[in-house]
C-alpha positions in Angstrom: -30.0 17.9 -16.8 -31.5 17.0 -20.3 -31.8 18.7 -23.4 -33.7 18.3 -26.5 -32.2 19.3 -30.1 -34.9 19.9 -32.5 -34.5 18.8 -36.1 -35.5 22.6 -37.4 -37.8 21.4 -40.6 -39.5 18.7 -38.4 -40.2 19.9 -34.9 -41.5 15.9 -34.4 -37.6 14.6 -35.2 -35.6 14.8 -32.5 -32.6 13.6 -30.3 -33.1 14.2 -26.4 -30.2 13.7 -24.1 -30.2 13.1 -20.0 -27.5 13.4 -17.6 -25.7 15.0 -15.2 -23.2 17.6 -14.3 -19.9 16.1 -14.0 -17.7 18.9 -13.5 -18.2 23.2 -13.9 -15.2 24.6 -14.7 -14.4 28.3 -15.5 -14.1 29.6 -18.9 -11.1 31.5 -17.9 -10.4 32.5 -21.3 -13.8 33.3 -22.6 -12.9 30.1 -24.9 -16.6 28.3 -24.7 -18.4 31.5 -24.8 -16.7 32.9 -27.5 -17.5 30.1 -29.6 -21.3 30.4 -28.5 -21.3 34.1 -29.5 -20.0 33.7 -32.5 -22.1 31.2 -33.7 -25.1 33.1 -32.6 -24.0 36.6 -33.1 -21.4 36.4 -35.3 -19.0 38.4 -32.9 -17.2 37.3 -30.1 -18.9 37.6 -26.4 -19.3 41.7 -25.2 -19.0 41.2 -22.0 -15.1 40.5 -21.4 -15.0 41.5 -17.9 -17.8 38.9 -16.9 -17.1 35.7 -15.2 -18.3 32.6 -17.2 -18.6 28.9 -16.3 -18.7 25.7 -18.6 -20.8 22.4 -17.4 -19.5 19.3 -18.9 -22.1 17.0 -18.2 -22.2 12.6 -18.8 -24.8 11.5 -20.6 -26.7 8.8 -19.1 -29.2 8.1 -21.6 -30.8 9.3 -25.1 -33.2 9.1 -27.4 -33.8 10.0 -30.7 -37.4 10.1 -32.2 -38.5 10.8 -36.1 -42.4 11.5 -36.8 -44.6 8.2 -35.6 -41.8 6.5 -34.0 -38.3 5.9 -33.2 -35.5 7.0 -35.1 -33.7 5.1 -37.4 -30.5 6.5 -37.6 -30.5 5.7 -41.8 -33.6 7.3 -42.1 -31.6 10.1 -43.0 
C-alpha cells in the first residue's frame, strides 16, 4: 500500500509512506472508526450495525519531500 500526507499550505511538502498489510483485524467495537468519525464529522460513526475492519500495515520505506528537494526534518 502507500500513502501520501500532504502538508495542507504546501501541496509540494510532503511525507509518503510504502508498505504492506500486516494483519486486518475487526474493529469489533467500532473503536478505529469512531475515532475517524469524529475527527471528520465531529460525531461518532452512524452506522453501528455495520461491520468494520482495521489494516495495520509495516512500513517498508518513506520519504519525505519539501519544495525543490528533500526534506530536512529542521526545516520546520
Amino acid at each position: 500500500m502507500a500513502v501520501t500526507v500532504l502538508d495542507r499550505d504546501d501541496w509540494g511538502r510532503h511525507v509518503s509512506l510504502l508498505g504492506r498489510v500486516a494483519a486486518i483485524d475487526e474493529d469489533v467495537d467500532l473503536r478505529d472508526i469512531d475515532r475517524l468519525a469524529l475527527r471528520y464529522t465531529g460525531g461518532p460513526f452512524r452506522a453501528r450495525d455495520q461491520r468494520r475492519f482495521s489494516a495495520r500495515v509495516a512500513i517498508d520505506a518513506w520519504h519525505a519531500w519539501a519544495g525543490a528537494g528533500p526534506w530536512a526534518l529542521s526545516s520546520r
